[in-house]
C-alpha positions as CSV (number, residue, x, y, z in Angstrom):
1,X,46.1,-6.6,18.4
2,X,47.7,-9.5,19.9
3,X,49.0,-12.2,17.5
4,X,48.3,-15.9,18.4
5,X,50.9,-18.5,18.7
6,X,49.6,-20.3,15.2
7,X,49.9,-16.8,13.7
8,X,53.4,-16.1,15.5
9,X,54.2,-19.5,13.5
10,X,53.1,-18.3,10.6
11,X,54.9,-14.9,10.6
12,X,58.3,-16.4,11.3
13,X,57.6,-18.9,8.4
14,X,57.0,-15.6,6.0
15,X,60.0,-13.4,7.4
16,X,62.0,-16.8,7.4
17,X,61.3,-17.1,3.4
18,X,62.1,-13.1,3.5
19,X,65.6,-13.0,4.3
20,X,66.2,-16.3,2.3
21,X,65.0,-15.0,-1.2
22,X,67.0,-12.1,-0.1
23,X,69.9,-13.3,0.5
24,X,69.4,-15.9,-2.6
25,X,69.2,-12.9,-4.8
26,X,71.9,-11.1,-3.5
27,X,74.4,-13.1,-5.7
28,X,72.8,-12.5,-9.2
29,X,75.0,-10.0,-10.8
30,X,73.5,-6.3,-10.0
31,X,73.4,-3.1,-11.9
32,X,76.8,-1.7,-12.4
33,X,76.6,2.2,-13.1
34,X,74.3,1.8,-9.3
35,X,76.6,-0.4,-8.1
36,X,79.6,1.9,-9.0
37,X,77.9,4.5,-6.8
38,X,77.7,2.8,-4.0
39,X,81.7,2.3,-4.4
40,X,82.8,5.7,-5.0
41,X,80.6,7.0,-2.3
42,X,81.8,4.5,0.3
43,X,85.5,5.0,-0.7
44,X,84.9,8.7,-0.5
45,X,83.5,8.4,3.4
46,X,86.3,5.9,4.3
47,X,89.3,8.4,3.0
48,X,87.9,11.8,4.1
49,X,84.3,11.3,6.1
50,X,81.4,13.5,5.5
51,X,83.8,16.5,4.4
52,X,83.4,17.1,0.8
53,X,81.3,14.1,0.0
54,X,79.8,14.6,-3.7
55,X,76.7,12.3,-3.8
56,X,73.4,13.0,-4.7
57,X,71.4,11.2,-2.2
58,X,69.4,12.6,1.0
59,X,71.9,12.0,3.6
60,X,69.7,9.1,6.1
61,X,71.3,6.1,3.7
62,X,75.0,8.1,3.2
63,X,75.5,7.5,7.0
64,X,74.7,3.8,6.3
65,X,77.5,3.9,3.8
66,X,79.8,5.5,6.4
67,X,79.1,3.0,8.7
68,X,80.2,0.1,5.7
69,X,83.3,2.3,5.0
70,X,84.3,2.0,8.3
71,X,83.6,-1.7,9.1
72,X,85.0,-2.1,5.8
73,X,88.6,-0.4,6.8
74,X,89.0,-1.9,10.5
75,X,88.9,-5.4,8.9
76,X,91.3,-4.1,5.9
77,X,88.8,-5.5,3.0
78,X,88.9,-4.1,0.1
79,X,85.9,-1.6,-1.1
80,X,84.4,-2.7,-4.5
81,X,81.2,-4.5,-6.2
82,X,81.8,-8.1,-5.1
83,X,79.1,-9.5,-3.1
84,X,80.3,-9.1,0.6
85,X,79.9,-5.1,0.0
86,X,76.7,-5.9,-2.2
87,X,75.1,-7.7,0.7
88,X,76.5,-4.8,3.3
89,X,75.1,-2.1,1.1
90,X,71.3,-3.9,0.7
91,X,71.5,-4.9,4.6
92,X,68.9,-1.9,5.3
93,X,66.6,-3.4,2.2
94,X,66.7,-7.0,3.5
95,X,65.8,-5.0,7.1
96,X,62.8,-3.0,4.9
97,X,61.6,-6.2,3.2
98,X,61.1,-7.7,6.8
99,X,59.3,-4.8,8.1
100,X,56.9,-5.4,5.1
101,X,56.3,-8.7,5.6
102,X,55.2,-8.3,9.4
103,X,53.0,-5.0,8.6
104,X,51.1,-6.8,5.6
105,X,51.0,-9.9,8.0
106,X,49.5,-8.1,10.9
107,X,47.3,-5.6,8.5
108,X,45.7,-9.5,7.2
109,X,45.1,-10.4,10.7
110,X,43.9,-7.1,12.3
111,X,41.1,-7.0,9.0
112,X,40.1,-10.3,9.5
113,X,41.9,-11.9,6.0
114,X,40.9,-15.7,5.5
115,X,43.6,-18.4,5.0
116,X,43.7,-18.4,1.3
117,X,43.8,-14.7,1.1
118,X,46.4,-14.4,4.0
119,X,48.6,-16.9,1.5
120,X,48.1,-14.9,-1.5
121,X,48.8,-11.8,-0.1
122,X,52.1,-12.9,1.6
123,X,53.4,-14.8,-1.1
124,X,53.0,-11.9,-3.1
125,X,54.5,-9.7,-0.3
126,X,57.5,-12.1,0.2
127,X,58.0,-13.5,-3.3
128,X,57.9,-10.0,-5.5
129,X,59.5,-9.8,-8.2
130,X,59.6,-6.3,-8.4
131,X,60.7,-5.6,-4.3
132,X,63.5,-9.1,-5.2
133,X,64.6,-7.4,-9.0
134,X,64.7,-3.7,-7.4
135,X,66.1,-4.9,-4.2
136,X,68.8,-7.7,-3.9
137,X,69.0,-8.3,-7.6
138,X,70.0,-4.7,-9.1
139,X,71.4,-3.7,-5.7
140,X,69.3,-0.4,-5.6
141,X,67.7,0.9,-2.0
142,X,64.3,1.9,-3.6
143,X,62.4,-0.1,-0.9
144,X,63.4,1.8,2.4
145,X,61.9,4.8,2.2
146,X,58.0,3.9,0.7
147,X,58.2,1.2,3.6
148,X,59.4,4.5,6.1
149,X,56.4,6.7,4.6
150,X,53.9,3.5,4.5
151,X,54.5,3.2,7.7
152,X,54.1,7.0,8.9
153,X,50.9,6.9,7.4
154,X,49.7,3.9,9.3
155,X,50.9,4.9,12.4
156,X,48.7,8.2,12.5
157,X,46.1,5.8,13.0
158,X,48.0,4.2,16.3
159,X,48.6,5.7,19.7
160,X,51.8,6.5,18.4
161,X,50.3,8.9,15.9
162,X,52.6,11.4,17.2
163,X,55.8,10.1,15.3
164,X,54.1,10.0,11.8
165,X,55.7,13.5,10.5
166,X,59.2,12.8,12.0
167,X,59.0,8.9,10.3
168,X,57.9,10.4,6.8
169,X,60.9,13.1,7.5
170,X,63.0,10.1,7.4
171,X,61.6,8.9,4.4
172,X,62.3,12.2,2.8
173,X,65.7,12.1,3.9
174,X,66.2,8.9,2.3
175,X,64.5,9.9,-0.9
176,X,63.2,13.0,-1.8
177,X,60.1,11.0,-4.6
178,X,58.8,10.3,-1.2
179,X,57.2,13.7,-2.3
180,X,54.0,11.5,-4.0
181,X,52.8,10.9,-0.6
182,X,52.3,14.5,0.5
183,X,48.8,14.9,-0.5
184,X,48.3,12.0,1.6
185,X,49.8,13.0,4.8
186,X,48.5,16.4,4.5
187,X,45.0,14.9,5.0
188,X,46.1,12.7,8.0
189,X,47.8,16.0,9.2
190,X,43.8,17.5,9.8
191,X,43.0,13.7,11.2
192,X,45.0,14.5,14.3
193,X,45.7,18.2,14.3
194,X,47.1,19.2,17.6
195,X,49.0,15.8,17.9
196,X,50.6,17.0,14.5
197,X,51.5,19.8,15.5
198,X,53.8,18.6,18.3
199,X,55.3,16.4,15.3
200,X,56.7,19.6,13.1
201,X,58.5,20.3,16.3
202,X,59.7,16.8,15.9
203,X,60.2,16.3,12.3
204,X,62.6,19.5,12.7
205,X,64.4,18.0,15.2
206,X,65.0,14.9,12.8
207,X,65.9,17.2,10.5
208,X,69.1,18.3,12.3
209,X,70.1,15.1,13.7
210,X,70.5,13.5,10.2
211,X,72.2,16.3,9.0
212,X,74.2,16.4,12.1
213,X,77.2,15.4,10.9
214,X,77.6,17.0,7.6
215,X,77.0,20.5,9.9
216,X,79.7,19.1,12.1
217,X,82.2,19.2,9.3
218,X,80.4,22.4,7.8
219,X,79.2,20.8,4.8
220,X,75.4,21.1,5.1
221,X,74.4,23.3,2.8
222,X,76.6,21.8,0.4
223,X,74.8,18.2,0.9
224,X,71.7,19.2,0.8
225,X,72.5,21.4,-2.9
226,X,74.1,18.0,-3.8
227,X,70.8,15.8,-2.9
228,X,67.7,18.5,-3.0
229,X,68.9,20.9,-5.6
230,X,70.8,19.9,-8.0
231,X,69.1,16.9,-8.8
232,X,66.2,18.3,-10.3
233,X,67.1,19.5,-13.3
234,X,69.9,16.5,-13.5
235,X,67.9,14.5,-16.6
236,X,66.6,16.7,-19.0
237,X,64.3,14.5,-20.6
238,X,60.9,13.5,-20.9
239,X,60.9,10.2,-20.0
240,X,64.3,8.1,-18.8
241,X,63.6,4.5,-19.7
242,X,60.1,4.5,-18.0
243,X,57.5,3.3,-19.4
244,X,55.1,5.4,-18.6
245,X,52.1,8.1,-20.9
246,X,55.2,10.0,-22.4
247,X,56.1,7.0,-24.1
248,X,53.2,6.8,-25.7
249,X,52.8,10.3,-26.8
250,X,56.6,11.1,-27.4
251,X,58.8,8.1,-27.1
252,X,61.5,7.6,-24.9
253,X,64.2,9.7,-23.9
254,X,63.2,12.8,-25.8
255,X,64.6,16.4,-24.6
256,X,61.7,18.2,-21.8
257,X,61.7,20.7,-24.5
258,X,59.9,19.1,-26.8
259,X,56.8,21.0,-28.2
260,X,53.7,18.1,-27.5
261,X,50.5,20.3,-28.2
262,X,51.3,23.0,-31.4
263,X,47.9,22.3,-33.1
264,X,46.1,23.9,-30.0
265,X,49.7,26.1,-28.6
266,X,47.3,29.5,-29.1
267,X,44.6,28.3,-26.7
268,X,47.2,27.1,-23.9
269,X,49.6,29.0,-21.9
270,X,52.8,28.7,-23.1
271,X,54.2,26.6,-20.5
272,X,51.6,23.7,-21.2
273,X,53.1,23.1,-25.0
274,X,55.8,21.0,-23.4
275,X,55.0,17.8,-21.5
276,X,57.7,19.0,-18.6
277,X,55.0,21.5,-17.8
278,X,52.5,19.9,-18.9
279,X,52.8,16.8,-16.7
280,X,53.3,18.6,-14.0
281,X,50.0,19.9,-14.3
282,X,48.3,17.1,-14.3
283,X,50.4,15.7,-11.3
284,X,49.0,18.6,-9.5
285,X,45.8,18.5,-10.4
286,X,45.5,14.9,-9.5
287,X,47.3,15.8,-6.3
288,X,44.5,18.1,-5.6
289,X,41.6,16.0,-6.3
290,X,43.0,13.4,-4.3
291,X,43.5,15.6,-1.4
292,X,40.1,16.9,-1.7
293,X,38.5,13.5,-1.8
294,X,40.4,12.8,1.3
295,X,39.5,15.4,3.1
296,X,36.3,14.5,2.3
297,X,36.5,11.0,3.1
298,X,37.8,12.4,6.7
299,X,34.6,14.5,7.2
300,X,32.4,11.2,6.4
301,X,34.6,9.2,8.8
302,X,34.3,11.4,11.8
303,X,30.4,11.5,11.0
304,X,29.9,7.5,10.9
305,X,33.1,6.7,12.8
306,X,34.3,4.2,10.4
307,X,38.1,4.3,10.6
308,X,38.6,1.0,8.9
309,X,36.8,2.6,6.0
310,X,39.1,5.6,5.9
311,X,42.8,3.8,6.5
312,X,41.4,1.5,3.2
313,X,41.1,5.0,1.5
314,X,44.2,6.4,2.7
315,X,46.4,3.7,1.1
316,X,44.3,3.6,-2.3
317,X,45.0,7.5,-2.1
318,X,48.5,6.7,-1.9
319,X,48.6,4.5,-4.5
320,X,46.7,6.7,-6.9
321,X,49.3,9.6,-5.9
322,X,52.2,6.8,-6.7
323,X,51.0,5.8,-9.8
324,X,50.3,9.2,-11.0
325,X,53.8,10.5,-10.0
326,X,55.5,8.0,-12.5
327,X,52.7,7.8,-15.1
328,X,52.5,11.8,-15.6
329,X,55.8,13.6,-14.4
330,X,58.6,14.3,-16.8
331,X,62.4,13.0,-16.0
332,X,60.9,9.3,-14.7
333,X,63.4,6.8,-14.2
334,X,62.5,2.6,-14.8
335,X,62.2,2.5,-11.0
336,X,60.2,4.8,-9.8
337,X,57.2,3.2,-10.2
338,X,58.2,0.9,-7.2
339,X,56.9,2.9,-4.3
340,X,53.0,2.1,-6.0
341,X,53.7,-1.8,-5.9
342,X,54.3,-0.9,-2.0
343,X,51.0,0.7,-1.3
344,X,49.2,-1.7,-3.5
345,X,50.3,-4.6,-1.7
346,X,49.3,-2.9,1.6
347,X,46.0,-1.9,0.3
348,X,45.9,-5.4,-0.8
349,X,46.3,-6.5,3.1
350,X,43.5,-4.2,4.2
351,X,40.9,-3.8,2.0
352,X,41.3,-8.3,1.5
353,X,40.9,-7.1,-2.0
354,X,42.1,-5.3,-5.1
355,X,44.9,-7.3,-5.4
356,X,44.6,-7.4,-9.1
357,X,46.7,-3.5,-8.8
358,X,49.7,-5.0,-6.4
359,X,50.0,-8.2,-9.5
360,X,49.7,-5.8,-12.2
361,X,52.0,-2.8,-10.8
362,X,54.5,-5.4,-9.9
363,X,54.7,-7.4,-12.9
364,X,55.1,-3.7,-14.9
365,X,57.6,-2.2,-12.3
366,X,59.2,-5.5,-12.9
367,X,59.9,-5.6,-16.4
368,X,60.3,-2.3,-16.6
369,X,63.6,-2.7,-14.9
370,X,64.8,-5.5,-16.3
371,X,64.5,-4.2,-20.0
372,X,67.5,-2.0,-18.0
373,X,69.4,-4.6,-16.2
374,X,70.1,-6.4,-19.9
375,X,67.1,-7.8,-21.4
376,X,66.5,-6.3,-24.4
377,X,63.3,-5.3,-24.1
378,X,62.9,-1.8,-25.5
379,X,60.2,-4.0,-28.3
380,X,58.1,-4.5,-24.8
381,X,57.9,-0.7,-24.0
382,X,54.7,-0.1,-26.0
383,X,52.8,-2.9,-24.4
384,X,54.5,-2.1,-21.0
385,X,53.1,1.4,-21.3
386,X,50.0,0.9,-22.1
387,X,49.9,-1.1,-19.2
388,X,51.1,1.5,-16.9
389,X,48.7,3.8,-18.7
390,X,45.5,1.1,-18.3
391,X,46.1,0.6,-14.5
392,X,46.1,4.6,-13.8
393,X,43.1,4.5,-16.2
394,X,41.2,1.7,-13.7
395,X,43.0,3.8,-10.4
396,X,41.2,7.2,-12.0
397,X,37.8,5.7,-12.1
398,X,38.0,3.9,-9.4
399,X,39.2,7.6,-7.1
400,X,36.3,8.9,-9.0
401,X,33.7,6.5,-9.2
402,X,34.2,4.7,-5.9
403,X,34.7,0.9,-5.8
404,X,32.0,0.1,-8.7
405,X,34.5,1.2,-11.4
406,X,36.9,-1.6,-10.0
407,X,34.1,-3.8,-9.7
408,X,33.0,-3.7,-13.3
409,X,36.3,-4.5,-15.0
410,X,36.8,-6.8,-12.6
411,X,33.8,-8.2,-13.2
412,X,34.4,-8.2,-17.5
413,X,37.2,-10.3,-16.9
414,X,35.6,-12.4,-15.1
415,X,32.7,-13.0,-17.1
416,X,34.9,-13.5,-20.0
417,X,36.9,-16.1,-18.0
418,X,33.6,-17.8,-18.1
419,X,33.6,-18.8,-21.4
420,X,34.0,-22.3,-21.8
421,X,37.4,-22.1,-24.7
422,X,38.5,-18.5,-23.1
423,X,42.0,-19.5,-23.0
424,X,42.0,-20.3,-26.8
425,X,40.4,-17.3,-27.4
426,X,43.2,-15.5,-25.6
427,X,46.2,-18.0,-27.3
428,X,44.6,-17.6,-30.7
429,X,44.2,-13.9,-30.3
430,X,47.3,-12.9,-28.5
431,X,49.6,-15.7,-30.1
432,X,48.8,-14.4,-33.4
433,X,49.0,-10.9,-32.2
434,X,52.5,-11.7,-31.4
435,X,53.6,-13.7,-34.6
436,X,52.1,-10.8,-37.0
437,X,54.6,-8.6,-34.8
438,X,57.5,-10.6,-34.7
439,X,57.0,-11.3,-38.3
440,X,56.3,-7.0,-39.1
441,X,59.5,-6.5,-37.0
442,X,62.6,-9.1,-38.2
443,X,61.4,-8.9,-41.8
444,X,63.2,-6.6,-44.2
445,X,60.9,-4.6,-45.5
446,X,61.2,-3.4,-49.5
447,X,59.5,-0.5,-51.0
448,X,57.0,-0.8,-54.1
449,X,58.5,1.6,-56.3
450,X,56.5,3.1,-59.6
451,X,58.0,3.2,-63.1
452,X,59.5,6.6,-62.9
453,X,61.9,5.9,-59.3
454,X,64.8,4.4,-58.8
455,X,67.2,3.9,-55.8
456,X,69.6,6.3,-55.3
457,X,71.8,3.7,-54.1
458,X,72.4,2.6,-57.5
459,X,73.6,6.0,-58.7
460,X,77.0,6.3,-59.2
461,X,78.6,7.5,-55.9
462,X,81.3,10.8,-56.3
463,X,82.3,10.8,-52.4
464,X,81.3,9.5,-48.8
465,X,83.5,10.6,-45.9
466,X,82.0,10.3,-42.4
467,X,83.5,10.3,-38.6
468,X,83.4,6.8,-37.7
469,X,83.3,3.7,-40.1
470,X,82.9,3.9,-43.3
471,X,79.8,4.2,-45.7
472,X,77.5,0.8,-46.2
473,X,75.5,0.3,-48.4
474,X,71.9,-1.4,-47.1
475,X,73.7,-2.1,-43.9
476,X,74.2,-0.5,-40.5
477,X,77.2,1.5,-40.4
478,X,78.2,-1.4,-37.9
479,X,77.2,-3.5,-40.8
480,X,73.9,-5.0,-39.4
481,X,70.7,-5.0,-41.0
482,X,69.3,-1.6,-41.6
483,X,66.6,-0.9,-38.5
484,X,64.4,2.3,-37.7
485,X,61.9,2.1,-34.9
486,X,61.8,-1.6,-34.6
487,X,61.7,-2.1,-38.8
488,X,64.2,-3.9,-40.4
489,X,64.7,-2.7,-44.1
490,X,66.3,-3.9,-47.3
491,X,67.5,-0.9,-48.9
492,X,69.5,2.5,-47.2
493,X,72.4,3.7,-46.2
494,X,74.1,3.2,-43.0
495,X,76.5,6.1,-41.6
496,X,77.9,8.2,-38.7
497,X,77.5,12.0,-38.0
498,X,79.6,13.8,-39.2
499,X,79.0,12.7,-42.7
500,X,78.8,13.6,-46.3
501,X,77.6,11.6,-49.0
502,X,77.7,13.2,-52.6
503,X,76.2,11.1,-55.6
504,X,75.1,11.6,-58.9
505,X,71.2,12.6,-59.7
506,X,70.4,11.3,-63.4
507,X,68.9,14.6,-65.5
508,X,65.3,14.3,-64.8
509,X,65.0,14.3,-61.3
510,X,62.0,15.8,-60.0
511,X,61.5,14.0,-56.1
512,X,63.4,12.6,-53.6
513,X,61.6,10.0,-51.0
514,X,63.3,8.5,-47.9
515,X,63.0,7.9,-44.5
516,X,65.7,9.4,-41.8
517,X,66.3,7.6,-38.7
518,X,68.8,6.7,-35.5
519,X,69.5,3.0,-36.2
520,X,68.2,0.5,-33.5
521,X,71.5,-0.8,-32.8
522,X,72.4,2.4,-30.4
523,X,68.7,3.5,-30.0
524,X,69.3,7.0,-28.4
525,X,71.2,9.0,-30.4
526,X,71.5,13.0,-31.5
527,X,71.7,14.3,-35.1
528,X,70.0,16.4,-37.7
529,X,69.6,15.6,-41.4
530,X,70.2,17.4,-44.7
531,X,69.5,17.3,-47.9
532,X,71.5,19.4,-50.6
533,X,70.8,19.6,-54.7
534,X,73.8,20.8,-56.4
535,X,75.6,22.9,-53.5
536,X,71.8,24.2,-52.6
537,X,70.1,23.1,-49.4
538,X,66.5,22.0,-50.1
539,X,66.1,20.5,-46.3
540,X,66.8,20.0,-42.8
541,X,65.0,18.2,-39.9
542,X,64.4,18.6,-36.4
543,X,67.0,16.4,-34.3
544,X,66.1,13.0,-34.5
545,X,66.9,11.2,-31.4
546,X,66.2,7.6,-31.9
547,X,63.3,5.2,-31.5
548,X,61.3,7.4,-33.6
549,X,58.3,6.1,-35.9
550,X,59.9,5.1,-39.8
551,X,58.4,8.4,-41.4
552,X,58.8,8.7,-44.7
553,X,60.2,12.1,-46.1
554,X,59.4,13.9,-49.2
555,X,61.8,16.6,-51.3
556,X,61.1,18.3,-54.6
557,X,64.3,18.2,-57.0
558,X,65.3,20.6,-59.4
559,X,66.9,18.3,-62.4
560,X,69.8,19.6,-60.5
561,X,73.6,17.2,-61.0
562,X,74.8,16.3,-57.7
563,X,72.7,14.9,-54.7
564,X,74.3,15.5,-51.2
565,X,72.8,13.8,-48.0
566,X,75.0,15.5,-44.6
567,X,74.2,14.3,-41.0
568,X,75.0,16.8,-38.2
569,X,75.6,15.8,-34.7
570,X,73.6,17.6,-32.3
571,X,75.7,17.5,-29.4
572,X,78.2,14.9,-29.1
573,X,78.5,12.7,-32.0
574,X,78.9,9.1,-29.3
575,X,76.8,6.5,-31.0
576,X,75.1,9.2,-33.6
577,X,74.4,6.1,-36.0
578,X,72.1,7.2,-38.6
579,X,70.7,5.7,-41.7
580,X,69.1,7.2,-45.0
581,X,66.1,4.5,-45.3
582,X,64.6,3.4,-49.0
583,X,66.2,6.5,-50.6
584,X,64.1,7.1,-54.0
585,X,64.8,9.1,-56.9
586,X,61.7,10.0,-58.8
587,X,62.4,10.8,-62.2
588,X,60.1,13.0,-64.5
589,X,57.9,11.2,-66.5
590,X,58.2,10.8,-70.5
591,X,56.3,12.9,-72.3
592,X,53.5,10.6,-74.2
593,X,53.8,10.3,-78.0
C-alpha cells in the first residue's frame, strides 16, 4: 500500500505527538524498585560485561543496557536513576511506541478507516494512558516486545512472511509472557507451512546470535537459568497486585497454596483444589479453544479467500489469549495486562471497530498500575477486577458467539444512552453507590452488644508484651484508627506479632466473639491467631494475610480466670500488624427468679 502525501502529513503529525508525550513523560518521577534494576544491571555490564551478570531478564534488552553502560562510561557520567539514564534506558520504548503508531496508522488506511475513526483510533494509539503510565512514566519496557510479536503476526500475512518466527523469537527474548501469543502463531504457523518451516531454521539462528555474547564469556546457560528458569517459581502467590478473577475469589497476594475448591476437593483431581493449578487449566483450555477456532477460521478462509476476515480474527484471538493470560494465571503482576491493550488497539485499527475493548483494557491496565506507582488505590481493586473480569466475560462470548455477542451489549448500552435523563440515572445511581461506600468505609463501626456481653477491653489487663510498639487500646498498634478489610472500627486492640496479651475473664464467662485481622495500614502481612482460657488453647487460625473480609469469630469459654490472646508470625514478623476487632465477653445469663 502506498501512503498519499495528505496521509504522509498526517503520520508525521501522530509520530510527531509520539515522541513528544514521550519525552513529556519521561520526567515524572518513575518506579523505583524498577528503576533500581535497571541501575544495578547497567553498573554490573559496565564493571565486568556479560560475565556473571545476575538479572532476570531474556537477554535481547540486557544488550541494550550494555550498550548504556558503555556510552555511559566513555563520557564519565555517572550511572543512577536521574532522568538522562531514565530517558537512555526507555529509548527502545519511545522507538516501540513509534512503530505502533505507523502500524495502527497504516492498518486505518490499508482497511479503509474514515476520518473520525482514523482520529479516534490514533489518539487513542498516541495518547494512552496505559502505553504513557507503563512506558515513560514508571520507566518499565513492557511495550517492546507485544509490539515485536504484534508485528510477527502481521507480517505472516506480508511477503515477508518468512521472518514472523525469527521476529516473535525476539519477542521471547525480550519477555518470556510473550508466551500468550503461542496459540496464535501456531495457527499462522499452518497459514504458511513450508515458508515456516524455513523460519525454525531462522528463529534458531536468532536464538544464538542473542545469546552470542553471554556464550562468548561462557555464561549461557547461566543466563538463560537466571531469565527462563528461575523466574517461574520467583512469586509464590496467587495474585501480585493484579487485579484480575483471583481477586475476586481469594484476595490479593495470598500464598499459590491456597486450597480454593474444598467443598467439591473429592470430585476434582487434587491439583485443581489450588487456583495455581487451577488457573492454569483454564489458561489452557482457553488456549485450546482459541486455537481450534483458529484453525478453523483458516479452513473457512482458504475456502472463501477472505484474508481480511481472517487477520481481524487473528488479532481478536490474540487479544482473547492476552486477556486470559492475566485474568486466569496465578503469580500476575499489575502490568501484565498491557500486552491486551496492544492487540486491542490494533484490532481496533482493522476491524474500524470494537474499540470499546482498547478504552476499557487501557483505562484497567491503567489504574491498575498506578494503585502501584502511589495512589492508594487498593479500595478500587474490587471494582477494577470486576472490570477485568467483565471484559473477558464480553471477549468469551464474543470468541464463542461470533460478533453478535459484542453487538448486543454494545447495543444495551446504547439503547440505554437513549434515555432522555441517562446521565442522572447514572450520577444518581453511581454517586450514591459511591457515598454509601465512602460512608460504610471511613465510619467507625460499633458492635450492638446484648445484656449478657461486655468488652474485653474493659477487663482488667494482667500483662501485654509484644515485638514492636506497645499495646493500644481501640487503636492501631501505629495508633491509627482500627481498620480490617477496608472497615474502620471503634473498639479492638491493636498489636504486633510476637505478642501476648493476658487479661482477666469475670466468673461467668461462657463465649468469646471477635474478629482477627492484618490492619490496613500495612495491608499484606503474615500471622496466625490464638486464643488461650487459663493456660488451655481453645483456638488457632489459619494465617491471615491481610485484606481479608472482617469475619467475625466465635469461642466457647469455660468460666475459666485468665483470657490470653497470642499472635504468631508466620514467617518474618516485617509489618505483622494485627488487631483483635470488637472483642466480646459473653457472660452466662442469670438464672430467672
Amino acid at each position: 500500500m502506498t501512503i498519499s502525501k495528505n496521509n504522509n502529513s498526517q503520520l508525521h503529525i501522530y509520530l510527531s505527538a509520539t515522541i513528544l508525550i514521550n519525552l513529556f513523560c519521561l520526567f515524572i518521577n518513575g518506579y523505583g524498585a524498577d528503576l533500581g534494576f535497571w541501575e544495578n544491571w547497567t553498573q554490573q555490564l559496565a564493571n565486568n560485561g556479560y560475565y556473571l551478570f545476575n538479572g532476570n531478564y531474556p537477554p535481547l534488552y540486557i544488550h541494550w543496557l550494555y550498550i548504556v553502560s558503555k556510552g555511559l562510561h566513555y563520557f564519565e557520567l555517572p550511572i543512577e536513576p536521574n532522568d538522562l539514564c531514565k530517558f537512555l534506558w526507555e529509548f527502545p520504548v519511545l522507538v516501540s511506541h513509534c512503530l505502533l503508531t505507523a502500524i495502527v496508522f497504516k492498518n486505518l488506511k490499508k482497511f479503509n478507516a474514515s476520518e473520525n475513526q482514523t482520529l479516534c483510533i490514533m489518539l487513542m494509539t498516541v495518547f494512552n494512558p496505559a502505553v504513557l503510565i507503563d512506558g515513560p512514566v514508571w520507566g518499565q519496557v513492557d511495550l517492546i516486545p507485544p509490539v515485536l510479536a504484534l508485528s510477527a503476526i502481521l507480517i505472516n500475512f506480508s511477503r515477508y512472511s518468512v521472518l514472523m518466527l525469527p521476529i516473535f523469537t525476539l519477542a521471547l527474548l525480550t519477555k518470556f509472557q510473550m508466551v500468550c501469543f503461542l496459540p496464535i502463531v501456531g495457527i499462522l504457523f499452518f497459514h504458511r507451512f513450508k515458508i515456516h518451516l524455513i523460519g525454525i531454521v531462522l528463529s534458531l539462528v536468532t536464538i544464538a546470535a542473542v545469546f552470542s555474547p553471554f556464550i562468548y564469556v561462557h555464561y549461557y546457560k547461566e543466563a538463560f537459568q537466571h531469565a527462563y528458569i528461575d523466574t517461574l517459581g520467583q512469586y509464590p502467590v496467587i495474585t501480585m497486585n493484579a487485579a484480575n478473577l483471583w481477586v475476586l475469589l481469594i484476595g490479593n497476594n495470598a500464598p499459590d497454596n491456597t486450597q480454593f475448591l474444598n467443598q467439591v476437593s473429592s470430585l476434582l483431581p487434587k491439583q485443581l483444589v489450588y487456583p495455581k493449578y487451577l488457573g492454569m487449566f483454564f489458561y489452557a483450555a482457553v488456549s485450546l479453544c482459541i486455537f481450534v477456532l483458529g484453525i478453523n477460521s483458516l479452513i473457512k478462509t482458504r475456502k472463501d479467500q477472505k484474508t481480511n476476515q481472517f487477520i481481524a480474527d487473528t488479532f481478536f484471538y490474540s487479544m482473547v489469549s492476552a486477556i486470559a493470560f492475566f485474568t486466569l494465571l496465578p503469580a500476575m503482576h499489575e502490568r501484565y495486562l498491557f500486552p491486551a491493550v496492544i492487540c486491542a488497539l490494533l484490532y481496533s485499527s482493522i476491524t474500524k471497530r470494537y474499540i470499546a475493548y482498547a478504552l476499557a483494557l487501557s483505562v484497567a491496565s491503567a489504574l491498575n498500575m498506578l494503585i502501584i506507582l502511589g495512589i492508594n488505590g487498593s479500595d478500587i481493586w474490587l471494582g477494577l477486577s470486576t472490570l477485568v473480569t467483565v471484559i473477558f466475560v464480553v471477549s468469551l462470548l464474543h470468541l464463542f458467539a461470533g460478533s453478535n455477542a459484542y453487538n448486543f451489549v454494545f447495543s444495551i448500552s446504547k439503547l440505554f444512552f437513549r434515555v432522555q435523563f441517562a446521565s442522572v440515572i447514572v450520577f444518581v445511581v453511581a454517586g450514591g453507590a459511591t457515598f454509601a461506600y465512602l460512608i460504610d468505609r471511613h465510619s467507625l463501626h460499633k458492635p450492638s452488644i446484648s445484656p449478657n456481653q461486655i468488652f474485653l477491653t474493659n477487663q482488667p489487663l494482667i500483662s501485654a508484651k509484644q515485638e514492636y510498639g506497645t499495646l493500644q487500646f481501640n487503636h492501631s498498634v501505629d495508633g491509627k484508627p482500627l481498620a480490617v478489610g477496608n472497615r474502620r472500627f471503634t473498639y479492638g486492640l491493636g498489636t504486633h506479632a510476637y505478642s501476648t496479651i493476658i487479661f482477666t475473664l469475670p466468673e461467668n464467662a461462657v463465649g468469646f466473639d471477635v474478629i482477627p485481622g492484618i490492619d490496613d495500614e500495612v495491608g499484606g502481612a503474615d500471622v496466625i491467631f490464638e486464643v488461650w482460657e487459663d493456660n488451655k488453647p481453645l483456638w488457632a487460625s489459619a494465617p491471615y494475610y491481610g485484606n481479608e473480609k472482617p469475619v467475625t469469630v466465635h469461642i466457647d469459654l469455660h468460666k475459666g480466670k485468665e483470657l490470653k490472646l497470642i499472635v504468631n508470625s508466620h514467617g518474618e514478623n516485617s509489618w505483622d500488624h494485627a488487631d483483635w476487632i470488637n472483642p466480646i465477653i459473653t457472660l452466662e445469663p442469670m438464672p430467672q427468679k
